[in-house]
N, C-alpha and C positions, 0 to 999 in steps of 0.2 A: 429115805436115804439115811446112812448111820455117820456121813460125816455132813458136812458142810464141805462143797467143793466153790470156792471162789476164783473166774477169772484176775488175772494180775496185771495184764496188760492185752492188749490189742494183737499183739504180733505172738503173743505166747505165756504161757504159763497160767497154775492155778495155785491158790493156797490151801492146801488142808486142813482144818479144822476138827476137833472134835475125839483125838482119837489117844488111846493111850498107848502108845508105841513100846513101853516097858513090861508091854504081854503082849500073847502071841493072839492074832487076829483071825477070827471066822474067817470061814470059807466064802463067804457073802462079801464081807469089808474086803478082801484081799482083792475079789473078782471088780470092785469095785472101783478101788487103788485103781486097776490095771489098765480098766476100761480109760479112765482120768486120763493114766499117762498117754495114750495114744492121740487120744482127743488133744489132750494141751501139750504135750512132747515134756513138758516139765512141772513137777508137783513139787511146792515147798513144804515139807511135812510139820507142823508147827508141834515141837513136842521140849520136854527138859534135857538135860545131856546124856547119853544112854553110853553105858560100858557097850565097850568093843562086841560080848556076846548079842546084847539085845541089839546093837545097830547092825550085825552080820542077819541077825533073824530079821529083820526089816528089810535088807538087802536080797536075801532069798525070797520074798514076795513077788523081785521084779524077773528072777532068773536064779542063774548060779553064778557064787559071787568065785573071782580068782586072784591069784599071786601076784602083785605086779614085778616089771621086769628085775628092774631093783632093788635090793633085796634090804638096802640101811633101812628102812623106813618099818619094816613090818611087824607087829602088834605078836609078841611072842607065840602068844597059847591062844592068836587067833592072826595066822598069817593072812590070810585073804584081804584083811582089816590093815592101813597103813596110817600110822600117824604123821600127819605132815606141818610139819610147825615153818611157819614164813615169817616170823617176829623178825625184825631188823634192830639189832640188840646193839648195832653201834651206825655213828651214820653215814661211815663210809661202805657198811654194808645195803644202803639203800641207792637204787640206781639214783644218779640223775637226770638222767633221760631215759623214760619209760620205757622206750620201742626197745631200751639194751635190756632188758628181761623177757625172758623166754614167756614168762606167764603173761606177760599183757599183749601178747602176738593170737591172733584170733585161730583156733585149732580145736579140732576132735580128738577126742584121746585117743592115742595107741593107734593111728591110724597104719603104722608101721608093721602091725602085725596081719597077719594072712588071715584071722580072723579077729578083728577091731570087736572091741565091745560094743555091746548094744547101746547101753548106758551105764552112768555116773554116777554112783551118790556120795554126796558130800558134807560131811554133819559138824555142824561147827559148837566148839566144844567155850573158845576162848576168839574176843573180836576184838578188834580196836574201835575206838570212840569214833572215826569216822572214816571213809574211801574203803578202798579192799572190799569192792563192791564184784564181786562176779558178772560177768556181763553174756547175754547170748543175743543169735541171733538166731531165724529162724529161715533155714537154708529153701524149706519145701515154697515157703512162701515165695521168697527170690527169685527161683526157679520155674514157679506158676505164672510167675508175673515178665519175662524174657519174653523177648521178641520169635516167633516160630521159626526165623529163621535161623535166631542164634542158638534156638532147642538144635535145629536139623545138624548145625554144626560140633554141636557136642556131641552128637549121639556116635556110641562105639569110642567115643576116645576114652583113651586109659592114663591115667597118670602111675609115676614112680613114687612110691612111697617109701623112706628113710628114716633111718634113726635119727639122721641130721643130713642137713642141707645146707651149702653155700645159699642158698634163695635167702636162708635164715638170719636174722641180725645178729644172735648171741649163739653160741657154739649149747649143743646140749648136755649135759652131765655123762661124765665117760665112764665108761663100764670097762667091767672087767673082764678078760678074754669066753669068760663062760657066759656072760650075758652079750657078748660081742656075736657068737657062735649061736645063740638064739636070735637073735633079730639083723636075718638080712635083709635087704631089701625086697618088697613085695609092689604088686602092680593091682591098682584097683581103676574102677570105673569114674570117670569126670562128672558122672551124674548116675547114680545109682535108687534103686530100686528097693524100697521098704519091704521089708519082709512078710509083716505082718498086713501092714496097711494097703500096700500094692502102690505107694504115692510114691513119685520121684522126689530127687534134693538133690542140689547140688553137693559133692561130694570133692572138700577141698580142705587141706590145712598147710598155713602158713609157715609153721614150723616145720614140714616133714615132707609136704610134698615136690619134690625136687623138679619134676620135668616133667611131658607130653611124651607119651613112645608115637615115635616116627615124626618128628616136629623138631627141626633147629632149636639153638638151645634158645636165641635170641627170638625167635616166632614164637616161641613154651613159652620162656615169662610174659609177652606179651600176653596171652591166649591166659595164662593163670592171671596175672593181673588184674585183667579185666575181669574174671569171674569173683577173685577176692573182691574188689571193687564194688558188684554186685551183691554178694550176698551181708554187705555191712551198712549197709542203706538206713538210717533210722525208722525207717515204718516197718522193719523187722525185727525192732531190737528192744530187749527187756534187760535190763540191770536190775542185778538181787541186791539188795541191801538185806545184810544180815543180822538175825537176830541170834543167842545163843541158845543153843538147842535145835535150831530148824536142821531138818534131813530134806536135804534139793536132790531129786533125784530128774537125771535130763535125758532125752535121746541123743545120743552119738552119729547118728543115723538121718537125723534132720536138723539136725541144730551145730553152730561154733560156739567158741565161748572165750573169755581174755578175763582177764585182772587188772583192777585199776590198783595199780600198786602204791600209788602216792599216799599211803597211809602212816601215821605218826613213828618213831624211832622211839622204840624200848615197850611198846603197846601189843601184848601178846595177841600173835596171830594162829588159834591151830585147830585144824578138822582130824577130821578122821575120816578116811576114805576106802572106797572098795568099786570095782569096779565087775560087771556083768557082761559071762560069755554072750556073745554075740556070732553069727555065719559070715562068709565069705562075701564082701561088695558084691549086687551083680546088677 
């Protein structure tokens, strides 16, 4: 093997070891990477902080990276790449109650779009001394582990997916009529189907998925409740503590993920981020 691949936890994740991220990677390492992420749904890439170009070439090992919807955030003469900086530079810019931030609400990315990304990655550039721990869970496992009869009752349901949701605690950042006109609402599957791997997951976000098609509104939250419920169980769940330089690259596809935001006031917080096309829920 050319890297060292280490499990991280029980429900998920591996660390990788060994590799130099600031050149481009055999055809050997790459298939190797790939093989990992499937296996563990998320690799902490353990490397130094990489310019936008070398973390996009890391990026395209897992797929093809794209624009996110929003456009303040993106890395000039490398749009695909977003710089996201979450420092709380005074301290009434930090919540005081968690649940009011959209980052610490458990959610897949971009579920909103008709075709959600595959996966994540997120490379931390500048950390704070302590919290602002990334956390996931591991949906396929949640979902292996349901009662058959609560499987037969998901099967065929479809949920709404949104840019934002009343379901939601904090409103989500408002777009502009041109990115209002890209993301309407899309309908995906309540348990959906790996692409690659053929494994089911439950397939659910806190921030975006609105409702049950054909399901009262009040029988939908129930029905989503209980599934959020289930897939945040701790024998699913892996919190990243991060170091500077690590590249997390995660499934969309099996995995949720939140923010522990309670992290220090004036203590720079910023990644760089990119996210990978991904197919249609089915």
């Amino acid at each position: 093997m050319t890297f060292q691949i280490r499990p991280l936890s029980d429900a998920l994740g591996a660390e990788v070891l060994g590799g130099n991220f600031k050149e481009a990677l055999t055809v050997n390492e790459i298939d190797e990477l790939k093989s990992a992420f499937l296996t563990y749904h998320l690799l902490c890439l353990r490397s130094d902080p990489l310019s936008p170009k070398s973390f996009y070439q890391v990026a395209s090992y897992f797929g093809t990276p794209f624009m996110e919807t929003t456009r303040k955030n993106w890395v000039g003469d490398v749009p695909e790449i977003s710089r996201l900086e979450s420092t709380y530079k005074t301290q009434e810019a930090k919540p005081k109650d968690p649940k009011f931030s959209r980052r610490s609400g458990w959610h897949t990315d971009h579920s909103f779009k008709e075709f959600p990304p595959k996966a994540t990655l997120l490379h931390g550039h500048e950390i704070p001394s302590e919290a602002g721990q990334t956390r996931f869970c591991n949906t396929q496992k949640a979902y292996d582990n349901l009662p058959e009869a609560t499987k037969q009752q998901l099967e065929g349901l479809m949920g709404v997916h949104s840019y934002d949701t009343e379901r939601a605690p904090v409103r989500a950042v408002a777009r502009t009529a041109e990115e209002i006109a890209e993301t309407p609402d899309v309908v995906h599957p309540l348990v959906r189907t790996h692409d690659e791997t053929g494994n089911k997951a439950l397939y659910f976000n806190s921030n975006r998925t609105d409702r049950v098609v054909g399901l009262e509104r009040r029988e939908s939250n129930q029905l989503l409740d209980t599934i959020h419920e289930r897939m945040i169980e701790p024998q699913y769940r892996y919190d990243h503590d991060w170091r500077v330089g690590d590249i997390v690259v995660w499934d969309n596809r099996c995995l949720i993920h939140s923010v522990n935001v309670d992290y220090p006031v004036g203590e720079p917080r910023i990644h760089l981020r990119t996210l990978i096309k991904g197919t249609r829920p089915e």
